[in-house]
N, CA, C and O of each residue as an XYZ file, in Angstrom:
120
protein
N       7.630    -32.521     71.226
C       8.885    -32.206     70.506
C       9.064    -33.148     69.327
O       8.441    -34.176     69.061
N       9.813    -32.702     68.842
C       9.831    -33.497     67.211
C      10.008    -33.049     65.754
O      10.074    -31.823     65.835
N      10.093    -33.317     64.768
C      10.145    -32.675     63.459
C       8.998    -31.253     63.184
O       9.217    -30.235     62.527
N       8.034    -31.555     63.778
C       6.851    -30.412     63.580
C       7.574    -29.227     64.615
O       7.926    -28.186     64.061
N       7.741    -29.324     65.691
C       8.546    -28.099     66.436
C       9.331    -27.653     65.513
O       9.256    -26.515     65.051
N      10.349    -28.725     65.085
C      11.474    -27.803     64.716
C      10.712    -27.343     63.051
O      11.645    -26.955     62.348
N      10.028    -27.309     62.646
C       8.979    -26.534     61.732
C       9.164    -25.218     62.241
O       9.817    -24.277     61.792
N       8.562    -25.316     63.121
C       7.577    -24.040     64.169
C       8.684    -23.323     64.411
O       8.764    -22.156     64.028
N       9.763    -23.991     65.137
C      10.625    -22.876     65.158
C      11.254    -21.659     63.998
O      11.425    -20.441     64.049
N      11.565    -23.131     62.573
C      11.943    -22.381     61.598
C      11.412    -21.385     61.273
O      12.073    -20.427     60.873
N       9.599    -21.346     61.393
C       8.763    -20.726     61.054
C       8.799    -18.900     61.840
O       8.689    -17.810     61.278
N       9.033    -19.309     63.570
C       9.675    -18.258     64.012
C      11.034    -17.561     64.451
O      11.355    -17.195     65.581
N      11.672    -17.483     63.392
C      13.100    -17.240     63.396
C      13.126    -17.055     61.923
O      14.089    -16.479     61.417
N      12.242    -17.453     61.264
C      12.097    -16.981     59.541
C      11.317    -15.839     59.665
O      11.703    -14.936     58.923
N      10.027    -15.479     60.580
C       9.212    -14.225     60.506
C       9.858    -13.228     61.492
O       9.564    -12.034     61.432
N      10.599    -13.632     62.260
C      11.883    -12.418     63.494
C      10.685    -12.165     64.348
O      10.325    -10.993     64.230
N      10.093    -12.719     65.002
C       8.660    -11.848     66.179
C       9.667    -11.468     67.160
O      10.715    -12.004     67.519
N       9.021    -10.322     67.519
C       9.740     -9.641     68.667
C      10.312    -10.662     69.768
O      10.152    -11.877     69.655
N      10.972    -10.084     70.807
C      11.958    -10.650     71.720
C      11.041    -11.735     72.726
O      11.453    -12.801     73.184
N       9.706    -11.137     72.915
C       8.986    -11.241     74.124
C       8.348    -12.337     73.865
O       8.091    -13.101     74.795
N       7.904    -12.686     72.359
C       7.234    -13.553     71.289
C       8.103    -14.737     71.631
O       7.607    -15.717     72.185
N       9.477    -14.678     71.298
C      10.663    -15.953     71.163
C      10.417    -16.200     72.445
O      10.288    -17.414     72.597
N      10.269    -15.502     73.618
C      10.168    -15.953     75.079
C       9.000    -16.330     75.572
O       8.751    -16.823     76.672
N       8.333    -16.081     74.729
C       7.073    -16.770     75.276
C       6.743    -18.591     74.628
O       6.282    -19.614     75.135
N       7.424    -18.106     72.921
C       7.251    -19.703     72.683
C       8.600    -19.994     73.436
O       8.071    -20.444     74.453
N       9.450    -20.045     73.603
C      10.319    -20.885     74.686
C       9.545    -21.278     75.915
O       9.612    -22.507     75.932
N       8.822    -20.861     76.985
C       8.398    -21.162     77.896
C       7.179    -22.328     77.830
O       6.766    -23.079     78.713
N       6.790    -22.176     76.478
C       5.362    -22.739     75.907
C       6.141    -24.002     75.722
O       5.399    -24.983     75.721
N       7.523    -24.307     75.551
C       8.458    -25.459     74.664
C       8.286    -26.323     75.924
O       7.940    -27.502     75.845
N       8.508    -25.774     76.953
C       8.916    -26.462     78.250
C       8.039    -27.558     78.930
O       8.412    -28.085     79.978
């Protein structure tokens, strides 16, 4: 965790990937 995540996130929530995508990198976060 750190400045590069919150990259990554921006990165997915700037391209919208499907629902299943956001739930999968959430689980990957953990």
């Amino acid at each position: 965790a750190g400045i590069a995540s919150g990259s990554s996130w921006m990165a997915l929530f700037s391209s919208h990937p499907p629902i299943e995508e956001r739930v999968a990198a959430l689980e990957s976060m953990r």
